[in-house]
C-alpha positions in Angstrom: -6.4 8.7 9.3 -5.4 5.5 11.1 -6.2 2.1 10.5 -5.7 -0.8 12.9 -4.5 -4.3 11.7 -8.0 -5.8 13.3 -9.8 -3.2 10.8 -10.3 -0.1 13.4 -10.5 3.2 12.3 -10.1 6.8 13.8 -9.0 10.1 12.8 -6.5 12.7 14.3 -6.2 16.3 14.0 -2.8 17.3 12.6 0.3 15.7 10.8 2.5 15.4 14.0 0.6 12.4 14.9 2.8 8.8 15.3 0.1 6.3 15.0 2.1 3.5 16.4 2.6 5.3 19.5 -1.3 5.6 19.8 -3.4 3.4 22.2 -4.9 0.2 20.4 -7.2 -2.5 22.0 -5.3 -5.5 22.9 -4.1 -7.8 20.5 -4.2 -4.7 17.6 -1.4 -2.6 16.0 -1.4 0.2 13.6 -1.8 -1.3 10.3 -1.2 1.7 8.1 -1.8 5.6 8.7 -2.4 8.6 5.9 -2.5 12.4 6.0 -5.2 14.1 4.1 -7.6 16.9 4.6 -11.2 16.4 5.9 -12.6 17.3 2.4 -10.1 14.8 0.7 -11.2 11.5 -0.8 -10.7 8.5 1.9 -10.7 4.9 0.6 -10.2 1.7 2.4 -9.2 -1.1 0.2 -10.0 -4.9 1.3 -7.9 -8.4 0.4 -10.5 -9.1 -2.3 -9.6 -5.7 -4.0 -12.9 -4.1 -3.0 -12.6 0.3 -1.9 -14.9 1.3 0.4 -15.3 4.7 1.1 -16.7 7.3 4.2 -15.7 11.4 5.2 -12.7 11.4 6.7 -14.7 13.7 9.1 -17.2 11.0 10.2 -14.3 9.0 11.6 -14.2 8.7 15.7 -11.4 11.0 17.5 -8.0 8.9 17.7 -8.1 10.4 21.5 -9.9 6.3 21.5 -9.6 3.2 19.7 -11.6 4.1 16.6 -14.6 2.4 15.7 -14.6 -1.4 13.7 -15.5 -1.0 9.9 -17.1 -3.8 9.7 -19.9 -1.4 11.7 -20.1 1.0 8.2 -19.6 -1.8 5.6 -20.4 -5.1 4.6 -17.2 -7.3 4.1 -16.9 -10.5 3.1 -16.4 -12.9 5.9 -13.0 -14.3 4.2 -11.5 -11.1 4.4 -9.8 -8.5 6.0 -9.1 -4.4 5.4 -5.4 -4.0 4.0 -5.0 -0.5 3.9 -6.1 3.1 2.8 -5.3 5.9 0.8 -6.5 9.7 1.0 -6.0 12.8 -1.1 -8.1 14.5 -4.2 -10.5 13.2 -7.2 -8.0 13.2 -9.4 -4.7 11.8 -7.6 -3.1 8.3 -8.6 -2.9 5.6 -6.4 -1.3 2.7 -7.2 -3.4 -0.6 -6.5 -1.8 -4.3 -6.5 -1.8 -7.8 -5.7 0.7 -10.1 -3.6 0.8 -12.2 -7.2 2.6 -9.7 -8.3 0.6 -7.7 -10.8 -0.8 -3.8 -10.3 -2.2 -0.9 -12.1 -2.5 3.1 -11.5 -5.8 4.1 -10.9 -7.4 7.5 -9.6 -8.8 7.7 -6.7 -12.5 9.9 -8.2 -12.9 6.2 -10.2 -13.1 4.2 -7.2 -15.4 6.1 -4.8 -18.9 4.4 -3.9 -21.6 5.1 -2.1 -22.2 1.1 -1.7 -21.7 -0.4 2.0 -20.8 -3.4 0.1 -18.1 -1.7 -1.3 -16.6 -1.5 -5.4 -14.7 -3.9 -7.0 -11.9 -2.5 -8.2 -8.1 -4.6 -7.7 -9.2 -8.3 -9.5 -7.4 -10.7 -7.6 -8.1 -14.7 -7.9 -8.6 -17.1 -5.3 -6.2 -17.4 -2.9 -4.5 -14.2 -3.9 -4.8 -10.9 -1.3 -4.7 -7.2 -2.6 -2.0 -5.5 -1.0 -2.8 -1.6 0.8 -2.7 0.8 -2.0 0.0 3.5 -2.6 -0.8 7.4 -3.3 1.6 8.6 -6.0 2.9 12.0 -5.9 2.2 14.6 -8.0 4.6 16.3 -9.9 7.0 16.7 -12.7 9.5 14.7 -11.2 9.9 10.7 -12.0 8.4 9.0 -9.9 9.8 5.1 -8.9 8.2 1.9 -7.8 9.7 -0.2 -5.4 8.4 -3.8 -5.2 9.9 -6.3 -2.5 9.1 -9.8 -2.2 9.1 -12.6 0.9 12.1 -13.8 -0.7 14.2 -10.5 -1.2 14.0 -9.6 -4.3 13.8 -5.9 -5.2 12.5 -4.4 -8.6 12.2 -0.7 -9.2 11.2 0.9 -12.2 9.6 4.3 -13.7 5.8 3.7 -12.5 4.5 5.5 -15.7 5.8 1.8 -16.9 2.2 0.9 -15.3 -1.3 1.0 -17.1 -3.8 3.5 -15.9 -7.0 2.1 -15.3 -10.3 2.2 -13.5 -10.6 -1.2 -12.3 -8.9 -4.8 -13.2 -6.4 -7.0 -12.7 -3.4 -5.0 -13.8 -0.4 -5.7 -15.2 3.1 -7.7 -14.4 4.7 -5.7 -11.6 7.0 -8.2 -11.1 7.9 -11.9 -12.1 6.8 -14.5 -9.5 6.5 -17.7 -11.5 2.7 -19.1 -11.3 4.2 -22.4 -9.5 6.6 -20.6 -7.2 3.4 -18.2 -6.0 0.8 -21.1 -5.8 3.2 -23.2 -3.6 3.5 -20.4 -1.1 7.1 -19.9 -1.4 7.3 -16.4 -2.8 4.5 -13.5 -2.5 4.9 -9.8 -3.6 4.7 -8.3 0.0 5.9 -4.6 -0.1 5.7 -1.7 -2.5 6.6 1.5 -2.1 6.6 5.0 -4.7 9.6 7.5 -4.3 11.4 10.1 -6.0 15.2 10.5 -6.2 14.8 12.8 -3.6 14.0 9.5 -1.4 15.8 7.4 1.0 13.7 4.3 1.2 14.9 1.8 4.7 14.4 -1.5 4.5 13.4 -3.4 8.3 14.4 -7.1 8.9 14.2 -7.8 12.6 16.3 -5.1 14.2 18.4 -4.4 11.2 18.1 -1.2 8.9 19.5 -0.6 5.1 18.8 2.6 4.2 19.4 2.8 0.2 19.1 6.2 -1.3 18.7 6.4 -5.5 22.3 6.2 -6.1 22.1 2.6 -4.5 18.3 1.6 -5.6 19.8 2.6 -9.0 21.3 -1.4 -9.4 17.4 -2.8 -9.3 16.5 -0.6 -11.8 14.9 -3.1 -14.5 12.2 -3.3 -16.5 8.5 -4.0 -15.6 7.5 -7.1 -15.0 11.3 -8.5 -14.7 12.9 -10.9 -11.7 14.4 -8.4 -9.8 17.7 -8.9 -7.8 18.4 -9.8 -4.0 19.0 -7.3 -1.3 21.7 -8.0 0.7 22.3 -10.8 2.9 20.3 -10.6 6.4 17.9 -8.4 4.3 16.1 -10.7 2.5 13.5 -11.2 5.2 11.9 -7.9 5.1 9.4 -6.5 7.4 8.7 -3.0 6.2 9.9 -0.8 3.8 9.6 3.5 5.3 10.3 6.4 2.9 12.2 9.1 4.1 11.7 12.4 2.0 15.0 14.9 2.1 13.7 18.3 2.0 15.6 20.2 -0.4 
């Protein structure tokens, strides 16, 4: 399933797909893409922290452009669609805010029928929900990354994170209340990864790919500072996960 940045949606058969190589209308860009099956759970999440949800099935052919969401559900004319997030009843998915604070949730507790959508991420004025994050299954630990604006990186075991149904969530990490309301530093990126993982960080046209040995000194606790990636890196543009297979 791919979402575009101006809230267009489509579907693709297959996981070979590169959505950012698709065709968008102009002035659009891929905004986030997920792979699921058509019987899987498909949420949309907006900046007020409201899931929407349709059949991954119902979804126009990404042979087009997709179809506007806006045309299925009633959003808010003060925001926009972040992001999505597919996969079974009972899988977690991580939902938070760029104030910093998150919460697991699963994704059978968020479904709606409602075209106005369910509230679900509580985020106050002025703050935007950030696109939600399915979390593997499995035995293995799983991490959370957290990046802000200004380059600071916390990781930490995500079991370190309530489970809930809906809310505000808890400290994922610490952007003092001043520092956030003035606009000069914003949670921005999060991302979920095994050891197993190499996650690369993008600023401009420079790469750092850390794998767990490095990410190893941001290891802190929940809700802590964080340290500063290198310098050049502290401007980061997107965080990808590369999986080893072993």
């Amino acid at each position: 399933v791919v979402l575009s940045d101006k809230g267009w949606a489509r579907v693709a058969k297959g996981h070979e797909i590169n959505a950012e190589e698709l065709n968008y209308r102009s002035g659009d860009s891929c905004l986030q893409a997920a792979k699921g099956k058509s019987n899987d759970i498909l949420i949309f999440l907006d900046s007020l922290g409201k899931t929407y949800n349709t059949a991954p099935h119902t979804l126009p052919s990404a042979r087009g452009q997709g179809e506007p969401l806006t045309g299925r559900f009633k959003i808010a004319d003060s925001c926009r669609f972040v992001g999505l997030t597919i996969g079974g009843e009972n899988n977690q998915v991580l939902f938070c805010s760029d104030a910093g604070f998150g919460f697991r949730g699963r994704l059978k507790d968020v479904v709606t029928k409602s075209k106005s959508g369910k509230a679900c991420l509580t985020v106050r004025e002025g703050t935007n929900a950030l696109a939600p994050c399915l979390i593997p299954e499995g035995d293995e630990i799983i991490y959370l990354a957290a990046v802000t604006d200004q380059g600071r990186l916390l990781v930490f075991d995500i079991k370190e994170l309530p489970e809930l149904s809906r809310g505000k969530g808890n400290k994922i990490i610490n952007i003092p209340r001043k520092v956030y309301e003035s606009g000069d530093e914003k949670l921005m990126l999060v991302e979920v990864f095994s050891q197993q993982d190499t996650l690369v960080f993008e600023a401009g046209q420079r790469h750092l790919n850390l794998k767990y040995g490095d990410l190893v000194n941001y290891v802190g606790e929940r809700g802590r500072r964080g340290r500063k990636l290198p310098r050049g890196f502290q401007r980061v543009d997107r965080v990808i996960k590369h999986t080893s297979s072993v």
